[in-house]
C-alpha positions as a printed NumPy array, in Angstrom:
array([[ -5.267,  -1.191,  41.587],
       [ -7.414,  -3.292,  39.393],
       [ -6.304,  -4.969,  36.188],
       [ -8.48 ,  -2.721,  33.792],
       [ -6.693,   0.466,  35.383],
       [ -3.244,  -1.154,  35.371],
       [ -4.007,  -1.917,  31.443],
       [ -5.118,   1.545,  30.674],
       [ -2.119,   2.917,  32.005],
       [  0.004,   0.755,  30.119],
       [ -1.977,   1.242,  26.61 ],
       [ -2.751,   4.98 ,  26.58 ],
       [ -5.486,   5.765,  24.565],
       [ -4.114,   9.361,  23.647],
       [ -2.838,   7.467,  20.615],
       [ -0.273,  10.57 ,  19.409],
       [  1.058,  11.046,  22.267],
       [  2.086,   7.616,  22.542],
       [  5.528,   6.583,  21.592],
       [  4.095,   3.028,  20.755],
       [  1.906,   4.389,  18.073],
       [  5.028,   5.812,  16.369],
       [  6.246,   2.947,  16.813],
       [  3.512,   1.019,  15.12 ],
       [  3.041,   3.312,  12.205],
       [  7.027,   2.809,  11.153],
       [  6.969,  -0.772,  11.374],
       [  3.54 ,  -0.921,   9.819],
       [  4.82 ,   1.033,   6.835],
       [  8.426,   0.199,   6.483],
       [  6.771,  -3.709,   6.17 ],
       [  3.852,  -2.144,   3.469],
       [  7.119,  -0.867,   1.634],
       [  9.331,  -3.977,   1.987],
       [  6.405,  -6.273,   0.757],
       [  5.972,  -5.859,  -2.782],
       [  2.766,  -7.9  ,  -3.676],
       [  3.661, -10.643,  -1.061],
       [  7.338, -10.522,  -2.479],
       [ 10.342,  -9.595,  -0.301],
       [ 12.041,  -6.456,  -2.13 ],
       [ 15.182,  -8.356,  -1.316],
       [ 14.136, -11.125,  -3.536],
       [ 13.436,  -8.658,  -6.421],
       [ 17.16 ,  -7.47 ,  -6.148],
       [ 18.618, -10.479,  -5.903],
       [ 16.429, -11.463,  -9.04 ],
       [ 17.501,  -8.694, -11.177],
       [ 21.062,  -8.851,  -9.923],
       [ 21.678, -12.559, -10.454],
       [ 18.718, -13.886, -12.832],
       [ 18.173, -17.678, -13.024],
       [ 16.559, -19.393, -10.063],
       [ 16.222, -16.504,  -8.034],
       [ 13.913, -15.08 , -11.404],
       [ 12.357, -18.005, -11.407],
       [ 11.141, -18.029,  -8.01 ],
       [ 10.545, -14.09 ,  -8.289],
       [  7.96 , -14.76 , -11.109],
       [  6.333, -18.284,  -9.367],
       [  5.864, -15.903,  -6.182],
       [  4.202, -13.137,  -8.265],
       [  2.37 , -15.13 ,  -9.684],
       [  0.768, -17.029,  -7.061],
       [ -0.074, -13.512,  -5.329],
       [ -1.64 , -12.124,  -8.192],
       [ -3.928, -14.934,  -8.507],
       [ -4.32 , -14.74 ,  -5.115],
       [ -5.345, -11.147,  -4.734],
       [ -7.335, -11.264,  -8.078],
       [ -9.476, -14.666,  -6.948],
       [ -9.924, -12.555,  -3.371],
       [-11.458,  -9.41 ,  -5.139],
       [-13.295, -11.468,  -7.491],
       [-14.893, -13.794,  -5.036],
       [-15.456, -11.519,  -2.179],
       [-14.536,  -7.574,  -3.325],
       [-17.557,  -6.477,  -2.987],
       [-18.395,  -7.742,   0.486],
       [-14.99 ,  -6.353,   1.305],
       [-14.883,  -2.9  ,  -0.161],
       [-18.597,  -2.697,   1.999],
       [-16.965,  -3.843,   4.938],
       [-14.281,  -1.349,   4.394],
       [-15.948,   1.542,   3.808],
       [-18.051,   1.042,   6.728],
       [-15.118,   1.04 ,   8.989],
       [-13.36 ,   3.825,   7.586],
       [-16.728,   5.757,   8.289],
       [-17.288,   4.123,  11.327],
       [-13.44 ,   5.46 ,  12.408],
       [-14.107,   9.13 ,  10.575],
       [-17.286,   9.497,  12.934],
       [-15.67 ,   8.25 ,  16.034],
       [-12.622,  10.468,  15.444],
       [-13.791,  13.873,  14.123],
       [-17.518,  14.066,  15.065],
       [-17.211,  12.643,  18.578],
       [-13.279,  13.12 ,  19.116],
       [-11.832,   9.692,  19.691],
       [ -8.58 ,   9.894,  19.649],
       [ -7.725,   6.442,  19.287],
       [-10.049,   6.452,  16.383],
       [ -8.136,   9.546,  14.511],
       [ -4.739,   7.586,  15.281],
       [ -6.572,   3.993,  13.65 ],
       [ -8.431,   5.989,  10.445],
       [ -4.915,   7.598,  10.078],
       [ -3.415,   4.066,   8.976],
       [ -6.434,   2.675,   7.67 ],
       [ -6.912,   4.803,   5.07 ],
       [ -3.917,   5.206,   3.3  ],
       [ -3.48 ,   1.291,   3.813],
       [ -6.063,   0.915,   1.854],
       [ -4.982,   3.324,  -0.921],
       [ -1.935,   0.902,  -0.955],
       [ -4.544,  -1.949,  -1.238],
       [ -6.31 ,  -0.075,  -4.472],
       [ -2.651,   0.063,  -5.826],
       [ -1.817,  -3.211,  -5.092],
       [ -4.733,  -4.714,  -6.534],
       [ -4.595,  -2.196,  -9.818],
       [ -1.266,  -3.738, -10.232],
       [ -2.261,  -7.447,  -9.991],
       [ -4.535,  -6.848, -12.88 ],
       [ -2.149,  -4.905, -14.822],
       [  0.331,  -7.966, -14.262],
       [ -2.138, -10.631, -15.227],
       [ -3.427,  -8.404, -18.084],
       [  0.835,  -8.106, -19.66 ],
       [  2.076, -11.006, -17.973],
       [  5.251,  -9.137, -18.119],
       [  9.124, -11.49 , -17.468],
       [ 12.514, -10.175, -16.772],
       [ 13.112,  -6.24 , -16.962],
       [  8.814,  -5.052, -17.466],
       [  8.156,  -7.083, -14.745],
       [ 11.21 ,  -5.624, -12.385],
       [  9.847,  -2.147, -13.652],
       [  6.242,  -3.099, -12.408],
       [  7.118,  -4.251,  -9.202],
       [  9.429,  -1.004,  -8.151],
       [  6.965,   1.455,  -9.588],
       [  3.925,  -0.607,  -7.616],
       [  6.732,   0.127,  -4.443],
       [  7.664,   3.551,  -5.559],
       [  3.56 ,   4.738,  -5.052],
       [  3.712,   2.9  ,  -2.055],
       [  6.33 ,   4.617,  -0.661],
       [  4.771,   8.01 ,  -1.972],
       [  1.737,   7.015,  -0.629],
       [  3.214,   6.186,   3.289],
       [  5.202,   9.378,   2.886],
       [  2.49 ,  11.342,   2.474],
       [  0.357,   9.315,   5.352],
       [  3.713,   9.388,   7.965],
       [  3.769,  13.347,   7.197],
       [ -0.041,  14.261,   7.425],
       [ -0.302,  12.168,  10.324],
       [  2.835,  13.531,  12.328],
       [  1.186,  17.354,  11.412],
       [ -2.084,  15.895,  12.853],
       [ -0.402,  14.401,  15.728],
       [  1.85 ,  17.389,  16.194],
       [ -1.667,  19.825,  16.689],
       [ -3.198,  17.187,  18.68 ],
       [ -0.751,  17.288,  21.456],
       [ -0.358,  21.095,  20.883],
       [ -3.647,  21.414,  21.422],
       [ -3.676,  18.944,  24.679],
       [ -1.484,  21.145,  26.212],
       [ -2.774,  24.44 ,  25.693],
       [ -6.331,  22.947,  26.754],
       [ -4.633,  22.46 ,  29.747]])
């Protein structure tokens, strides 16, 4: 057995069938969810809980990734929201015109992700627009998590129903 055929056995490419594809999309989303802006969830908690350094350090680190993610968009948005779009169609094309699968399973995450990226950068500028302290900023953080979490929900669920007909129809094809 070659290496190629002991690799393709390992990584299957029928992506929902694959238990490490499962596994992928819960990690990938449970860290989308934990990562609020760049900023632990756990430090938001602690900073509302307890105040004082930990707020401090809550606002330096919100700061710093809102400038961040507002300099990115600014200097290079446009070359990324091309770049973007041309994958997403790129993935769309390989996985409903010509029936990748892997592609379906990849444009699956991809495109909510970047709903969560729209978000995440809509909040930035809302942030930098207010520059909100102390309870509005607490309240801008956990809503910018809440329609995260809405968001994965609704990509977990769509692809598990997508996932679920894919291997249903695998097997009856058989």
């Amino acid at each position: 057995m070659d290496w190629s055929q002991a690799l393709f056995q390992v990584i299957d490419l029928r992506s929902f069938s694959s238990l490490w594809y499962w596994i992928v999309l819960a990690v990938v989303w449970s860290s989308v969810s934990h990562w609020v802006l760049g900023v632990p969830y756990d430090l938001i908690a602690r900073a509302r809980k307890l105040g004082g350094q930990a707020e401090q350090d809550l606002n330096d680190m919100v700061r710093i990734n809102v400038n961040r993610l507002l300099q990115i968009a600014q200097s290079a948005g446009l070359i990324l929201i091309a770049f973007l779009s041309f994958l997403l169609t790129s993935l769309a094309v390989l996985g409903f015109y010509y029936r990748v699968e892997l592609a379906q399973a990849v444009f699956m995450l991809a495109l909510p992700l970047s709903a969560v990226g729209g978000v995440s950068l809509s909040t930035s500028r809302l942030i930098r627009l207010h520059e909100p302290t102390g309870e509005a900023l607490y309240a801008m953080l956990l809503r910018h998590r809440l329609w995260t979490q809405i968001i994965g929900m609704i990509a977990i669920f769509v692809t598990a129903m997508y996932g679920m007909y894919q291997n249903l129809d695998a097997v009856r094809s058989l």
